[in-house]
C-alpha positions as CSV (number, residue, x, y, z in Angstrom):
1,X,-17.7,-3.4,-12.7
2,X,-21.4,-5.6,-12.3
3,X,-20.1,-8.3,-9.5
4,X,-17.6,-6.0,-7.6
5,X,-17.4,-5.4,-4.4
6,X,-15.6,-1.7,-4.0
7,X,-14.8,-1.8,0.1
8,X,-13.6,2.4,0.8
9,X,-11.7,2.7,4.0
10,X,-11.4,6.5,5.8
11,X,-10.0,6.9,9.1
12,X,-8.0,10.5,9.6
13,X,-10.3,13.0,8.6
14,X,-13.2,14.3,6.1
15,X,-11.2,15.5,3.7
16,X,-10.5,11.5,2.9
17,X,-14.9,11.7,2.5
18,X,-14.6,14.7,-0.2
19,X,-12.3,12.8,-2.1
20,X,-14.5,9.6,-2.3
21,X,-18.0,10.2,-2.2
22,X,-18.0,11.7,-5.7
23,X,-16.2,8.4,-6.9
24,X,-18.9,6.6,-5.5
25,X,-21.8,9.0,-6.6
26,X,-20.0,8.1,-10.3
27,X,-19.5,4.4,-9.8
28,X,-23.6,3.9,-8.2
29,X,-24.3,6.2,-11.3
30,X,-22.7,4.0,-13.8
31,X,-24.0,0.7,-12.1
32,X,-26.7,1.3,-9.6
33,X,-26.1,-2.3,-8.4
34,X,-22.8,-2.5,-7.7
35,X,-21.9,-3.4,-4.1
36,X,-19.9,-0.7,-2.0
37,X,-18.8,0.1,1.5
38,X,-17.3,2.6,3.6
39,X,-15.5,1.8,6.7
40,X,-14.3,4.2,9.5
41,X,-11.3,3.0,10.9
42,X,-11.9,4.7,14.5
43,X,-14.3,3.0,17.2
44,X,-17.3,5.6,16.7
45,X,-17.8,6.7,12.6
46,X,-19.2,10.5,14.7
47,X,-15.2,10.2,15.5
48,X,-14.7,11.7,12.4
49,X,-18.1,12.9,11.3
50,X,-18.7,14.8,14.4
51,X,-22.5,16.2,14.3
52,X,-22.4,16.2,10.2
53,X,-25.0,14.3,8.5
54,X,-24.4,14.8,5.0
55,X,-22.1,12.1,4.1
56,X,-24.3,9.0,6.0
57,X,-27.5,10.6,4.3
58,X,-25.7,10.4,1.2
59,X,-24.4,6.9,1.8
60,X,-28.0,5.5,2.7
61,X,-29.8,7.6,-0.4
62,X,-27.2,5.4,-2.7
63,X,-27.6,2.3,-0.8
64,X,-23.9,2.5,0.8
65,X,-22.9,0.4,3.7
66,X,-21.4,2.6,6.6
67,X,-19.3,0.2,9.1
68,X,-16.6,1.8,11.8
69,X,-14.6,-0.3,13.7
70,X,-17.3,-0.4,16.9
71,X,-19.4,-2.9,14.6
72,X,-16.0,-5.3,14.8
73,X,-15.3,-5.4,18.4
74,X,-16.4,-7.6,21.2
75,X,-18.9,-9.6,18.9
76,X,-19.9,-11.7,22.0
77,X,-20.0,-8.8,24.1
78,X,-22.4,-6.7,22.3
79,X,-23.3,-4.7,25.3
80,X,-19.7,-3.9,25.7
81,X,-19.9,-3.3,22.6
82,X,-22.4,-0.5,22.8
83,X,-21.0,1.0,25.8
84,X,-17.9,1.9,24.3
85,X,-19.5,3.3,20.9
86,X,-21.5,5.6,22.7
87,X,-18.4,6.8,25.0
88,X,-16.3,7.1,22.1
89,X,-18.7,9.6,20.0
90,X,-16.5,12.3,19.9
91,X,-13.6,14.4,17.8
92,X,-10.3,14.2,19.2
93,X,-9.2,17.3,18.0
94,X,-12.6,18.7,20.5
95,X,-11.2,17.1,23.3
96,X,-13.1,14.6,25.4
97,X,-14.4,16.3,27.8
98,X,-15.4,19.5,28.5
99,X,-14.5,20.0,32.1
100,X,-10.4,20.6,32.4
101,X,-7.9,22.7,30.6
102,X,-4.4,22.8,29.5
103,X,-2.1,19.8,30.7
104,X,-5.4,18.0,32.6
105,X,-7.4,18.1,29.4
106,X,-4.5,17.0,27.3
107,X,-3.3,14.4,30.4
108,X,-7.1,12.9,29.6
109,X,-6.8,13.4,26.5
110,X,-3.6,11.2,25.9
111,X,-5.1,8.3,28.4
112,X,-8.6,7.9,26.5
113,X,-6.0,7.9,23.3
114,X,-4.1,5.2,25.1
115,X,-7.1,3.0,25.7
116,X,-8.6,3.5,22.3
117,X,-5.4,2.0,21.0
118,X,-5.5,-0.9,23.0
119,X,-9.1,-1.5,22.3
120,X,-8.8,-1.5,18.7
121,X,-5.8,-3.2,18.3
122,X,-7.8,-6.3,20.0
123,X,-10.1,-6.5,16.9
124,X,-9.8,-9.5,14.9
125,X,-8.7,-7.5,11.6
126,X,-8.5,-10.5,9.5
127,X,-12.3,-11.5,10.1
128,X,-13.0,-7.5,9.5
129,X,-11.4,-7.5,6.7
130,X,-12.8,-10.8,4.8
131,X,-16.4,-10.0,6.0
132,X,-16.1,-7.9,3.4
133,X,-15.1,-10.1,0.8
134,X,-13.7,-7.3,-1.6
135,X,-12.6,-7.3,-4.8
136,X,-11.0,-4.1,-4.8
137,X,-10.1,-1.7,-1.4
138,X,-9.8,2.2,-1.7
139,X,-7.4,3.6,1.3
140,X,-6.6,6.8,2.4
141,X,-2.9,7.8,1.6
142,X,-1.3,8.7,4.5
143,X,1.5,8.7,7.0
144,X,-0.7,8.3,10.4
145,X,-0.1,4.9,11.6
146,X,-3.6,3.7,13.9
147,X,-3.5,0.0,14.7
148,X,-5.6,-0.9,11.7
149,X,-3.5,0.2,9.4
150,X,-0.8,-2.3,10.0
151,X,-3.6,-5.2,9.9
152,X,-4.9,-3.9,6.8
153,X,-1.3,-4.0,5.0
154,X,-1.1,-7.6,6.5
155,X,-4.2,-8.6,5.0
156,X,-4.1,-7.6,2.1
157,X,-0.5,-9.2,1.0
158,X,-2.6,-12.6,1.7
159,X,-5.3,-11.6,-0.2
160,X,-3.8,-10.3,-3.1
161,X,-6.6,-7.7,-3.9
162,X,-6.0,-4.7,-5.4
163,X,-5.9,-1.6,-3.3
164,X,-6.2,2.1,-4.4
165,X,-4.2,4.6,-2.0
166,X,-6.4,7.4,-3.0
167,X,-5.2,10.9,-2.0
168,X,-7.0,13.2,1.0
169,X,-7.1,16.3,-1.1
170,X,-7.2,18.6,-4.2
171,X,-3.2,18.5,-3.8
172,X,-0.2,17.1,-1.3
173,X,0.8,20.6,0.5
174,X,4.4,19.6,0.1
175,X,3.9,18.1,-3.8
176,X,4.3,14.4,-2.4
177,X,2.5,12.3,-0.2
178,X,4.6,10.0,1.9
179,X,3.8,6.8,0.8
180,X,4.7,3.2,2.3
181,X,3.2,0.3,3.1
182,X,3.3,-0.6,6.6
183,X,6.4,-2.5,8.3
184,X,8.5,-4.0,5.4
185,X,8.9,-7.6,5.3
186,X,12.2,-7.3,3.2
187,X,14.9,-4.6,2.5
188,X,14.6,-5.3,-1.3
189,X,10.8,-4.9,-0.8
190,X,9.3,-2.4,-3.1
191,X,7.5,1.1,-1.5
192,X,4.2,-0.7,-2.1
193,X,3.1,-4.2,-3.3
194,X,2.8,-4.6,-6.5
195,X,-1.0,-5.1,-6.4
196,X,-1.2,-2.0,-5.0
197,X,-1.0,2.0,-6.9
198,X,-1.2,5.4,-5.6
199,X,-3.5,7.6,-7.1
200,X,-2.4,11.4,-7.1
201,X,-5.2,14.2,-7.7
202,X,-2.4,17.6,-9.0
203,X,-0.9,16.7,-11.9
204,X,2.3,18.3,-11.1
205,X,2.9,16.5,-7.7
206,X,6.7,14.5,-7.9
207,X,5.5,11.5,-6.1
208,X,7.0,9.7,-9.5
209,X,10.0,10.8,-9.2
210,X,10.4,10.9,-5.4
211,X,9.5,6.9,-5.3
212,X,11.4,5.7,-9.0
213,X,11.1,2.3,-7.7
214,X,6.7,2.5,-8.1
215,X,7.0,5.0,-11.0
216,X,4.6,2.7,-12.7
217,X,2.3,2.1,-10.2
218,X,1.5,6.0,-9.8
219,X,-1.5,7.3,-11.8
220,X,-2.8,11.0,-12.0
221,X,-6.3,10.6,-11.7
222,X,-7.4,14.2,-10.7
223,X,-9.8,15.7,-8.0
224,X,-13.2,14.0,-8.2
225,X,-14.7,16.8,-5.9
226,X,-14.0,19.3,-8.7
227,X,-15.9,17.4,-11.4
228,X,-18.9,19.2,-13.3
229,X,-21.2,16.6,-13.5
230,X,-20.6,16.0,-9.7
231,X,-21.1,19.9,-9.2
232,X,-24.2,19.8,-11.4
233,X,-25.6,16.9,-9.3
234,X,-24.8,18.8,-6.2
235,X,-26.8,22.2,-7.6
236,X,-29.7,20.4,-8.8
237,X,-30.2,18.7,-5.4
238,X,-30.0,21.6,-3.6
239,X,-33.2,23.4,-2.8
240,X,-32.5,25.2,0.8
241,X,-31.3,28.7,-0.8
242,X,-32.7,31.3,1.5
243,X,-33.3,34.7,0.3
244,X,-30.9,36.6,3.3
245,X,-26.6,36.8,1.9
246,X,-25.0,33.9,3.6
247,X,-20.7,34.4,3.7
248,X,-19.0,31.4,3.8
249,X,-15.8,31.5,6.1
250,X,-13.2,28.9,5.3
251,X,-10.6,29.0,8.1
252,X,-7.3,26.5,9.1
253,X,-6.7,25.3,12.7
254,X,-5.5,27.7,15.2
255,X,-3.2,27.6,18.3
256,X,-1.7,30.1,20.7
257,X,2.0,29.4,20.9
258,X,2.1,27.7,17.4
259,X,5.1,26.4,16.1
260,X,3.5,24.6,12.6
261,X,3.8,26.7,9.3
262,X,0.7,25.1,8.4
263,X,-1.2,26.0,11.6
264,X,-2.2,30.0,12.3
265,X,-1.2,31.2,15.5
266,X,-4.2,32.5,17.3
267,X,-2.8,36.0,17.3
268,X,-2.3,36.2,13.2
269,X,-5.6,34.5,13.1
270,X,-8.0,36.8,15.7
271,X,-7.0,40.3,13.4
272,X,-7.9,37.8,10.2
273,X,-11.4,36.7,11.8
274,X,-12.2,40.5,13.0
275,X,-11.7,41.8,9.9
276,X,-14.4,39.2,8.2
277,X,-16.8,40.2,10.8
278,X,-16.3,44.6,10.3
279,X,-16.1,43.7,6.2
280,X,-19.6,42.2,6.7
281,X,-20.9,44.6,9.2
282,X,-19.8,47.3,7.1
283,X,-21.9,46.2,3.9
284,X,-25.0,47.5,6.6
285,X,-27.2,44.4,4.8
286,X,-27.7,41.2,7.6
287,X,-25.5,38.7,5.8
288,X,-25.0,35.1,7.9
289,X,-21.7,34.1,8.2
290,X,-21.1,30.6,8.4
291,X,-17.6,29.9,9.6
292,X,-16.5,26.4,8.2
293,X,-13.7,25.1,10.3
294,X,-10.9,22.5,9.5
295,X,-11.0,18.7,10.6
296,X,-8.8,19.7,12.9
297,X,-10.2,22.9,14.8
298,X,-11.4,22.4,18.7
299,X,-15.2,23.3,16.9
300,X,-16.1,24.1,20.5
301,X,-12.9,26.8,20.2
302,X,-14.0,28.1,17.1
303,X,-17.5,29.0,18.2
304,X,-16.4,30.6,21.6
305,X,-13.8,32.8,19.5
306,X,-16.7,34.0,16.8
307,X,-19.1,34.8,19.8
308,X,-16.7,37.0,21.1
309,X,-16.3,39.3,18.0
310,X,-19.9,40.1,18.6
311,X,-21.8,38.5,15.4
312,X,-25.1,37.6,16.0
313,X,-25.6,36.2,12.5
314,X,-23.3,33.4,12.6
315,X,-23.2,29.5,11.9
316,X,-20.3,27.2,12.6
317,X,-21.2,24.2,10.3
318,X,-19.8,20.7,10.8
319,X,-21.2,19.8,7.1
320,X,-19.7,18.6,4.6
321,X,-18.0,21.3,2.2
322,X,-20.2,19.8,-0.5
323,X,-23.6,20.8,1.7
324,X,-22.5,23.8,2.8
325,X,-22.3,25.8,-0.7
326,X,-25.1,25.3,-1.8
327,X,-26.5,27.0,0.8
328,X,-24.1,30.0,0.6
329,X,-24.1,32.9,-1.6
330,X,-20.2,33.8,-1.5
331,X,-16.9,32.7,0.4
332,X,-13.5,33.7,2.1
333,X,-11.3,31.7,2.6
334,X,-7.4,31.9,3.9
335,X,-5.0,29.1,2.5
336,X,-7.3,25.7,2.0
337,X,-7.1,23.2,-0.4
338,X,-11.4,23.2,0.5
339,X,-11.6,26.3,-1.5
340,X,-11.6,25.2,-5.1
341,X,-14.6,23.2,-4.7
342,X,-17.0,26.1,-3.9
343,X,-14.9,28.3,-6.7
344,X,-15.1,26.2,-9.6
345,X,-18.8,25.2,-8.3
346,X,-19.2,29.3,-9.7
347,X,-19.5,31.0,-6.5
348,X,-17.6,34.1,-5.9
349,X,-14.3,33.1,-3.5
350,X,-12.1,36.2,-1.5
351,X,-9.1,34.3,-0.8
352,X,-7.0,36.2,1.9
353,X,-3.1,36.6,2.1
354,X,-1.8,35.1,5.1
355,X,1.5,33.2,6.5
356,X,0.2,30.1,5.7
357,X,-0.5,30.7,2.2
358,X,3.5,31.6,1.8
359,X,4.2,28.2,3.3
360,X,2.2,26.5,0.6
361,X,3.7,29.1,-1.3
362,X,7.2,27.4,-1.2
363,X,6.4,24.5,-3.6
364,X,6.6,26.7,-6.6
365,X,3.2,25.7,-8.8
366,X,1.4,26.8,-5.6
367,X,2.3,30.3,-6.9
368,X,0.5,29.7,-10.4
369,X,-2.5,28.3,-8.2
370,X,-3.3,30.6,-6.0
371,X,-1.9,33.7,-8.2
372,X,-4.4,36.0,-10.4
373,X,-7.4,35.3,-8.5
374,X,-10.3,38.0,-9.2
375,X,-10.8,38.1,-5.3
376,X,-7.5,38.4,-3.9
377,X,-6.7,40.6,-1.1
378,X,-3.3,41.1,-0.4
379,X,-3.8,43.3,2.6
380,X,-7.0,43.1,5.1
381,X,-7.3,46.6,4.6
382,X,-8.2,45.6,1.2
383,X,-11.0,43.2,2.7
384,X,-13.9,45.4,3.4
385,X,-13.5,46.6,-0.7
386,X,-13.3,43.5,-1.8
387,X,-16.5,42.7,-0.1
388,X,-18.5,45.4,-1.2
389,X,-17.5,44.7,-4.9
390,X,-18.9,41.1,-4.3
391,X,-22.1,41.3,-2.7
392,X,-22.8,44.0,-5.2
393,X,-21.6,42.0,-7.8
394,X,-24.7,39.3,-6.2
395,X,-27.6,41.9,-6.7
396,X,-26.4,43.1,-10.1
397,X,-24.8,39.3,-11.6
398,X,-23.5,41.3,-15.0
399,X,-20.7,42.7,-13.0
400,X,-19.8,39.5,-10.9
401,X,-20.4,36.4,-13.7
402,X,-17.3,37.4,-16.2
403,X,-15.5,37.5,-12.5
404,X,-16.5,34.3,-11.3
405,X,-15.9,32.6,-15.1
406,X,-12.2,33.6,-15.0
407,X,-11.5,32.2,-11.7
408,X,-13.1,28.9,-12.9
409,X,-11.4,28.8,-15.6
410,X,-7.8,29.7,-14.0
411,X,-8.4,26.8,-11.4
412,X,-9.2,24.3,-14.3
413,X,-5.9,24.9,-15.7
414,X,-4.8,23.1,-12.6
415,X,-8.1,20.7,-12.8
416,X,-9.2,19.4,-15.7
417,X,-12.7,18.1,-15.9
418,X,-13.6,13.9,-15.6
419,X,-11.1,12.9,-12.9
420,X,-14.3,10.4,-11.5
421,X,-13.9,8.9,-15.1
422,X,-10.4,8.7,-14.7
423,X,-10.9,6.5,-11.9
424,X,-12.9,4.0,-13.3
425,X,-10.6,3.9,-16.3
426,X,-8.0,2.9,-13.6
427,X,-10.3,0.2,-12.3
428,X,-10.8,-1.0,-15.5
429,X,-7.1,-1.3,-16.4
430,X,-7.0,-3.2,-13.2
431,X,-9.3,-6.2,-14.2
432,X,-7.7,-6.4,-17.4
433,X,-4.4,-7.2,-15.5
């Protein structure tokens, strides 16, 4: 590894973050000198990062270089530059602006989109790219198509450097990713080049078998968020523990009108989220809930929903998932691939029954996953229980600890331990080639 330069490029969502940043705790841990850098592929890195500060603090604490795709354009405009950085600071999925509803927000919406695309596909990519001079490039695997994406498959065929299409969670919802390689330049052309491989983090995902023509170039490699040493780094850092119950909420997007199995509609979600509040209420002890949303929740949505349930102890977090536990004393979560981090890190996870979680459901190892949890509830009027048994369980640790144990234990079934090192084993296969 001493000489290489390791260039990671996210540009969807956080989740692409959770998967990395442990890789590259292990890799700076295993050779504090070795050159790496993360690149947003969106105009503004708070794009994606929104008000979190976790992942740059990280970054700079391990001498990482952050670059987004603002750094790139107009080089001898820098004041253009700058202008357009600081205009383009914020989450799509919170809107741009917070005057307008309904079809004027989206109408703006879909415009600012439109110019954002133009601007970015007016970057010189190839300059980007080389400026780098990487030896090896790490890239989200998926199907969203933003004018970089393109560029970077061009580049890298004339490069010839290895890239790693690293997955964006603990599993692929459906048990594959989709996985191509840009436009191809020939019909005989293989799914990807053949300096390229697609790392896969749930052993039982078919991505093999669903692309037989890169078989070979498919490597299990595990969940890197889920690794021991990574959790024991995490818990050792973390020194912010208050001494009032904080209830972590993990929740999916929302949307009145949905039509996505993998989205809640508002109305299945609002009986869900009122039913967290009463279960804490109900425990009569002043417990802070601190509702976690998805990438892709409005977060300006989210806090306007919880506000009306009337809980004055609550915190909607933009952190990272990584940040947040360690400051939280137990969780709920409906169906989220976010969950197993904060249950095998040992802390005490209700996950709830819920449409979504028969969607996930209908890939049939999901049902070994998610079945014979210690904290299940099948039915919210289950919930308040469930809760009562827990934050007991947290004064008296006897009754909770055997609890907690089985559930790690069931999720590393699914999860073995050392997937960092599995990484690096990958890399070093690669310079051997």
């Amino acid at each position: 590894m001493p000489g290489k330069t390791s260039l990671f490029i996210t540009y969807k969502a956080t989740s692409e973050l959770d998967f990395i940043v442990p890789l590259i705790w292990k890799m700076k841990k295993e050779d504090p000198s070795a050159k790496i850098a993360v690149l947003y592929g969106v105009i503004n890195k708070k794009m994606l990062l929104r008000e979190s500060t976790f992942y740059s603090d990280f970054f700079k604490k391990h001498d990482v270089a952050e670059y987004d795709l603002g750094d790139f354009m107009f080089r001898s405009f820098p004041r253009i530059r700058d202008f357009l950085k600081k205009r383009f600071a914020n989450s799509y999925w919170d809107g741009i602006t917070e005057k307008g509803t309904g079809l004027v927000k989206r109408a703006f919406n879909k415009i600012v989109k439109f110019i954002d695309r133009t601007i970015t596909s007016l970057i010189d990519y190839e300059y980007l790219f080389s400026s780098f001079q990487p030896d090896r490039i790490f890239f989200a695997l998926r199907g969203y198509l933003p004018p970089m994406k393109q560029k970077f498959y061009d580049y890298t065929y004339k490069a010839n450097v290895p890239v790693f299409l690293y997955p964006q969670g603990a599993f692929a919802s459906s048990g594959s990713y989709d996985v191509s390689y840009g436009v191809k330049r020939n019909e005989c052309d293989r799914t990807i080049p053949e300096f390229a491989e697609v790392w896969y983090s749930f052993s039982q995902e078919f991505v093999a078998e669903r692309y037989p023509d890169i078989k070979d170039q498919c490597h299990y490699v595990g969940y890197t968020g889920l690794d021991s040493e990574w959790l024991n780094y995490l818990a050792a850092d973390n020194d912010k523990r208050e001494n009032k119950l904080k209830c972590l909420f993990i929740i999916r997007k929302f949307v009145r009108n949905n039509s996505d199995d993998w989205v809640f509609d508002h109305d299945e979600f609002m009986p869900i989220a009122r039913a967290v509040v009463d279960s804490l209420k109900k425990t009569g002890l002043e417990i802070t809930l601190v509702v976690k949303p998805h990438p892709s929740n409005d977060f300006e949505k989210v806090k306007n929903v919880f506000s009306r349930l009337g809980y004055d102890n609550l915190e909607v977090t933009y952190e990272s998932i990584y940040e947040v536990m360690g400051n939280c004393d137990f969780a709920i979560s409906i169906s989220s691939t976010v969950m197993l981090v904060p249950a095998v890190y040992g802390m005490p996870v209700i996950f709830l029954n819920s449409s979504v979680k028969d969607t996930f459901e209908r890939w049939e190892p999901m049902k070994d996953l998610f079945g014979d949890l210690e904290f299940y509830v099948e039915s919210l009027n289950d919930l308040n229980s469930t809760v009562s048994k827990v934050v007991s369980g947290l004064q008296n640790e006897a009754e909770i600890e055997n609890l907690i144990k089985n559930d790690v234990h069931h999720f590393r079934k699914f999860f073995p331990d050392g997937s960092a090192d599995l990484c690096l084993k990958r890399l070093g296969e690669i310079v051997k080639v």
